[in-house]
C-alpha positions as CSV (number, residue, x, y, z in Angstrom):
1,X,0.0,0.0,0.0
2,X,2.5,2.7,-0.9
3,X,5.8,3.1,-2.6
4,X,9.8,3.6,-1.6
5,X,12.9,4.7,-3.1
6,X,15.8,2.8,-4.9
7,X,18.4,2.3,-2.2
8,X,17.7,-0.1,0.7
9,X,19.6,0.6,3.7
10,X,18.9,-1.2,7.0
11,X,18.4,2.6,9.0
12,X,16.8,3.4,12.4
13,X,15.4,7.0,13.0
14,X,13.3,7.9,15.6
15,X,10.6,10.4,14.6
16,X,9.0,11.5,18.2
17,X,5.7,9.4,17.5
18,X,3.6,10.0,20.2
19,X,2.5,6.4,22.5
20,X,0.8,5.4,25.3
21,X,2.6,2.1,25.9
22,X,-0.8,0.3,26.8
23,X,-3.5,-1.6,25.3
24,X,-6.2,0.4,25.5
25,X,-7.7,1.0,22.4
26,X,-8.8,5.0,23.1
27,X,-8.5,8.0,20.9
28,X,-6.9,11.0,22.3
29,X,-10.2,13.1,22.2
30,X,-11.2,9.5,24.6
31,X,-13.8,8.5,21.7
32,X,-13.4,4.5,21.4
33,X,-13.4,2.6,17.7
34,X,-16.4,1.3,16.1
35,X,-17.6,-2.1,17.2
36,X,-20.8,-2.3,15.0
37,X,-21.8,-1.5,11.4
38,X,-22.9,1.4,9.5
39,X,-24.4,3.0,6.8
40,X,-20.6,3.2,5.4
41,X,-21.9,4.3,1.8
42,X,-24.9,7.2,2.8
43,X,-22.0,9.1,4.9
44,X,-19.0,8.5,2.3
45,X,-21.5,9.8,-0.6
46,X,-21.9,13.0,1.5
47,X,-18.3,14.0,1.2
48,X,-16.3,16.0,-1.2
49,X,-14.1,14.2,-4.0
50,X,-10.0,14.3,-3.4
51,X,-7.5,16.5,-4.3
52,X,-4.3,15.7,-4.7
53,X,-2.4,18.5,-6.2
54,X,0.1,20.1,-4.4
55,X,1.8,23.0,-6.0
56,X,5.4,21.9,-4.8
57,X,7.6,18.5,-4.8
58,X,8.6,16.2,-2.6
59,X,11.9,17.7,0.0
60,X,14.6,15.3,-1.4
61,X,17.5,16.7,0.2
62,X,17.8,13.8,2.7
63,X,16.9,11.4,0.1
64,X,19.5,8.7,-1.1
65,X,18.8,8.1,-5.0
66,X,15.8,11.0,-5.1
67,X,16.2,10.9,-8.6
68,X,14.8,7.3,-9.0
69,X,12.8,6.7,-6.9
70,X,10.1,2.8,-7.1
71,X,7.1,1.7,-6.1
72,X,7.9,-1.4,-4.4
73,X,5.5,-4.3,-4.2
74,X,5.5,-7.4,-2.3
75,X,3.5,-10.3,-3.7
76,X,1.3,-13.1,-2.0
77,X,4.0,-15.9,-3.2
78,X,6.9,-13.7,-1.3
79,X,8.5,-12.0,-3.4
80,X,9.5,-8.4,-3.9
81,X,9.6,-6.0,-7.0
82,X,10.8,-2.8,-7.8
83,X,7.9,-1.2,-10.3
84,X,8.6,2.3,-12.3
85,X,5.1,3.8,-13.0
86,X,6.6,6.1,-16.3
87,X,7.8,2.8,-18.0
88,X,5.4,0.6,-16.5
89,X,8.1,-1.6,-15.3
90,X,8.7,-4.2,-12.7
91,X,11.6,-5.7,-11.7
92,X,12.0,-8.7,-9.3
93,X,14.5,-7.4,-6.0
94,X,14.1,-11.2,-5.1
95,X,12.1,-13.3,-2.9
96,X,11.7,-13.1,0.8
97,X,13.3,-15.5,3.1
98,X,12.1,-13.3,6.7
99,X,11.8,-16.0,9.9
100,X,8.2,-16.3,9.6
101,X,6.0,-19.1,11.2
102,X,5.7,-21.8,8.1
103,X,2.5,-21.0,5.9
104,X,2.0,-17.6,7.0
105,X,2.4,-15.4,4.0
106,X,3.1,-11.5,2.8
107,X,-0.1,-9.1,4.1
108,X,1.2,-5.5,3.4
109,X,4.0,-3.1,3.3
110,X,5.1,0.0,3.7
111,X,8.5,1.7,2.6
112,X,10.3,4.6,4.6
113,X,12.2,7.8,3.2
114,X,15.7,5.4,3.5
115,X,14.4,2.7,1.2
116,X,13.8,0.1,4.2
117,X,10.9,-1.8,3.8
118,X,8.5,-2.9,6.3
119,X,6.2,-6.3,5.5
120,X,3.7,-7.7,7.6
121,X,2.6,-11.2,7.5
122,X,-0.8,-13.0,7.9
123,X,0.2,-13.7,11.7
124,X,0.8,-10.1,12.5
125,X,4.2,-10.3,12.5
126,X,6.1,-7.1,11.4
127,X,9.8,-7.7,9.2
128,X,12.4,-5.0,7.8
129,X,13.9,-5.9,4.5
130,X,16.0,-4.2,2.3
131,X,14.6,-2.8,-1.1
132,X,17.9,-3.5,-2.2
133,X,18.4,-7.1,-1.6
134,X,15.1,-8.2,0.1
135,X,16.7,-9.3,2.7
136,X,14.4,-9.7,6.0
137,X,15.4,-9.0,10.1
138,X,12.6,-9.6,12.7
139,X,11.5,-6.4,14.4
140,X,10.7,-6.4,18.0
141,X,6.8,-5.4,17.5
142,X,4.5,-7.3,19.6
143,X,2.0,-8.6,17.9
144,X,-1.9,-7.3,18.2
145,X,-1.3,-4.1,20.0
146,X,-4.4,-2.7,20.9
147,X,-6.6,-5.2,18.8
148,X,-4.5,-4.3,15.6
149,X,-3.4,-7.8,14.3
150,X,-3.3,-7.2,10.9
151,X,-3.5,-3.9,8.7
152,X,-2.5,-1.5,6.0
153,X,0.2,0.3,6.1
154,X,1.7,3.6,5.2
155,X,4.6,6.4,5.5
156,X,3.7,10.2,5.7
157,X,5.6,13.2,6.3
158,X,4.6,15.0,9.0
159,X,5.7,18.4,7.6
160,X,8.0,19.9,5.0
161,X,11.2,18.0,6.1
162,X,12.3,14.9,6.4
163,X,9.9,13.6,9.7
164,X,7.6,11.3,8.6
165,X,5.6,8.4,10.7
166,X,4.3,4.8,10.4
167,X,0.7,4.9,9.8
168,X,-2.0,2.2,9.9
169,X,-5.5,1.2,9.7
170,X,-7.1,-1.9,11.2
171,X,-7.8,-4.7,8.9
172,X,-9.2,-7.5,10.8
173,X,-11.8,-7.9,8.0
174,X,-14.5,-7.3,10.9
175,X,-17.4,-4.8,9.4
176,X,-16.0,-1.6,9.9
177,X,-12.0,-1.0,10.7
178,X,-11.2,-0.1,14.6
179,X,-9.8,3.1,13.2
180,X,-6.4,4.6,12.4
181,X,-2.9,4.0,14.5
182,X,1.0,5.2,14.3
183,X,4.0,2.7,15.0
184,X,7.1,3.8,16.0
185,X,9.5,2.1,14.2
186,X,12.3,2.6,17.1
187,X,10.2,1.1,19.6
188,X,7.8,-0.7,18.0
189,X,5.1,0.7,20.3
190,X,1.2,1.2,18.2
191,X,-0.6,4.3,19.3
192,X,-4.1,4.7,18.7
193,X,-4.7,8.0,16.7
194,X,-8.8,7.6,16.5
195,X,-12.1,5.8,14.9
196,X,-12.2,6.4,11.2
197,X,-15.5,8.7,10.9
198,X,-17.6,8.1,8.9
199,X,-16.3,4.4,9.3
200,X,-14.8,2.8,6.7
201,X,-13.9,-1.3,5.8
202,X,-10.2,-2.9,5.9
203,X,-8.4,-0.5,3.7
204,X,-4.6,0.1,2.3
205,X,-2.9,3.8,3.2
206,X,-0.1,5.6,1.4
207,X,1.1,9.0,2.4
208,X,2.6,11.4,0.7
209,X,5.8,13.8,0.8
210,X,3.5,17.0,1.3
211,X,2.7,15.4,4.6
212,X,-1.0,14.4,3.2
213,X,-2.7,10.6,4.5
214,X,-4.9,8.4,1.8
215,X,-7.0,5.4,2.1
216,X,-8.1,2.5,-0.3
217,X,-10.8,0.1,-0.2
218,X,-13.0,-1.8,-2.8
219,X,-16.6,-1.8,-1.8
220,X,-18.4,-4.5,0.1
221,X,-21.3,-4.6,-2.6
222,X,-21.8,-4.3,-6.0
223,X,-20.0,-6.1,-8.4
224,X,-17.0,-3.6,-8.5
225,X,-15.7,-0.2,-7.6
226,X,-13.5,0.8,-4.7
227,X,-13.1,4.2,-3.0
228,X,-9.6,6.7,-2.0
229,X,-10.2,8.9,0.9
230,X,-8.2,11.2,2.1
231,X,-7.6,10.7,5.8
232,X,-7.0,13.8,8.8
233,X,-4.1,12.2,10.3
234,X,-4.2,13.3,13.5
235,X,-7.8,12.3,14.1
236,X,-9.0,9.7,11.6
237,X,-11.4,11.8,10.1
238,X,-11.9,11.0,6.8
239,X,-12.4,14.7,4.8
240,X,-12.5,13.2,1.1
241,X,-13.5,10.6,-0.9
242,X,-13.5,10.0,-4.7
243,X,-15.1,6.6,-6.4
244,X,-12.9,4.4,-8.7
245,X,-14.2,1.8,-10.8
246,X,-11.9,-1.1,-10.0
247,X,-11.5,-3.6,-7.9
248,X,-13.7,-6.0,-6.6
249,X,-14.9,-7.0,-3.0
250,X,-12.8,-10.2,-2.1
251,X,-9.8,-8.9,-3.6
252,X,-6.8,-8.5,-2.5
253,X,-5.2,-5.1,-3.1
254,X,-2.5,-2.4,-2.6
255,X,-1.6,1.1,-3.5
256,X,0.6,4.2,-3.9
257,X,0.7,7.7,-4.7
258,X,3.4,8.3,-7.1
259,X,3.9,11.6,-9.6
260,X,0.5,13.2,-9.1
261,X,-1.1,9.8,-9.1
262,X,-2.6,7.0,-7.4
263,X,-1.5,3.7,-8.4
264,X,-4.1,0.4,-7.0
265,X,-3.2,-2.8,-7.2
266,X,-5.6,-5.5,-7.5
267,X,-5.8,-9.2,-7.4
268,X,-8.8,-12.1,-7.4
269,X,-6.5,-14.4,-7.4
270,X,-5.3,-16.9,-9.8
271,X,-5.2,-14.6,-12.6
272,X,-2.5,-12.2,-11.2
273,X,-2.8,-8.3,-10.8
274,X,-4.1,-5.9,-12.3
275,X,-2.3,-2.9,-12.3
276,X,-4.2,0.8,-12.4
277,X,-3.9,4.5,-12.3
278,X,-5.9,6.8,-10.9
279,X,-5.7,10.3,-12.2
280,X,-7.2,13.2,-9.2
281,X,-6.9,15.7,-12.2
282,X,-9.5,14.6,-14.4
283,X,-11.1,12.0,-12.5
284,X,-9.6,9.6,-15.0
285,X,-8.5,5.7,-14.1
286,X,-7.0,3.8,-16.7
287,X,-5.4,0.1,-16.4
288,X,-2.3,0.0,-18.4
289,X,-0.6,-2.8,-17.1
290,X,-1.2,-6.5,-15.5
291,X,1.2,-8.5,-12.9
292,X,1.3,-12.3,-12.9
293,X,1.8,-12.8,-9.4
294,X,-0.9,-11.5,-6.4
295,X,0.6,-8.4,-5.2
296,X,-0.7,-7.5,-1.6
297,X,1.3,-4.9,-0.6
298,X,3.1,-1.7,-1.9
299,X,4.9,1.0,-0.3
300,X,6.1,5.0,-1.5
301,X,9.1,6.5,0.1
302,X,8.2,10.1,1.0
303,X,10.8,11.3,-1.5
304,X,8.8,10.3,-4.6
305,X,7.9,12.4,-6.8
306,X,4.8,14.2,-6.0
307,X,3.8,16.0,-9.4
């Protein structure tokens, strides 16, 4: 669910994410996630559509390679790609060999502003690999803090420099998602940020260098469609949404904002992924390319380009 940058250094940072250190599952305005359905559609409906323009560029003074930066995806059969939206190219890193429990698998990922990648697995586990080399370390994060045992994933800047944080969204495929949450990726401590309101089903973030938080999910009925939302980040409000039509309930999928777009990645399974672009300028999507393995996770460094 997002997208990274060329080199892959093994790199610790700490970016002053605020925790708790407990397992109580409370926003800081003390409202609590959502533990029934909702009318998710009626509420979505009533909100404006995105907008991603931004008027400037990523920083990229920190940046190792910020000339070429990837999207990098991570695939259901464990391996890892580099993929280069302008050419509409992938390129096989190689495939994963992290100390995982046997028969667990890939879930998500997200990519920092060094180029290290972080993969969660079915089981909750959380892993650092190198975009480089793909090659894996354990982390130390516990797994289900605060309820989140699986979810998407996603880096965002938290200004105009080079501080950016960890962010996720719960994705226990329960009716509605328990809401939006940081990890610090020094201590490996979740934080609870708040519910997602209106509520909103399992979904993928990416963030963007701008300091800007988006959300993608397909939608529970219909034959097809999905939805991008554009997330407050420090409440997990959700102040946008904009329909796309891709994707399809029971898929599996992953995205990335990358040049001024959003790129979605989706799968149904044995026929690979399909690979699309979603253009906030003229409301235009467009499916140029395919993938033969299930890609479930993606991640953006905060350096890509964001024009």
């Amino acid at each position: 669910m997002a997208c990274g940058s060329r080199t892959g250094l093994f790199t610790d940072e700490a970016f002053g994410v605020v925790t708790n250190g407990s397992d109580d599952a409370t926003a800081r305005d003390g409202t609590r996630p959502p533990t029934t359905d909702a009318s998710f559609d009626v509420a979505i409906d009533a909100l404006p559509p995105i907008d991603s323009s931004t008027g400037v560029d990523a920083d990229r003074s920190d940046c190792p390679d910020a000339d070429g930066t990837f999207v990098y995806v991570v695939t259901a059969e464990g391996e890892l790609f580099s993929f280069y939206p302008p050419g509409l190219t992938f390129r096989s890193v190689g495939p994963l060999v992290c100390p995982s429990t046997p028969g667990e698998t890939p879930f998500s990922m997200a990519v920092d502003r060094r180029g290290v990648a972080y993969v969660l697995y079915t089981d909750g586990r959380l892993f650092r690999v190198s975009t480089a080399t793909a090659a894996c370390t354990a982390t130390t994060y516990r797994v289900n803090q605060l309820g989140f045992e699986t979810f998407g994933m996603g880096f965002a800047s938290e200004g105009a420099g080079p501080a950016e944080r960890l962010y996720v969204a719960e994705n226990n495929f329960g009716p509605a998602s328990r809401g939006l949450g940081t990890i610090d990726t020094t201590s490996f401590v979740l934080s609870f940020v708040g519910p997602f309101v209106p509520p909103i089903p399992r979904a993928e973030l990416t963030g963007t260098g701008d300091g800007r938080l988006f959300a993608f999910w397909p939608e529970r009925t219909g034959p097809s469609g999905s939805r991008i939302a554009e997330l407050d980040k420090r409440t997990g409000a959700v102040v946008a949404q904009s329909a796309v039509p891709i994707g399809r309930a029971n898929d599996a999928f992953a995205f990335a904002f990358w040049g001024g777009d959003f790129w979605i990645f989706t799968s149904g399974g044995a026929l690979g992924t399909e690979v699309s672009r979603y253009r906030p300028s003229d409301g235009t999507t467009t499916t140029p390319t395919t993938h033969p393995q299930t890609v479930v996770g993606a991640g953006v460094s905060t350096c890509a380009p964001q024009l």
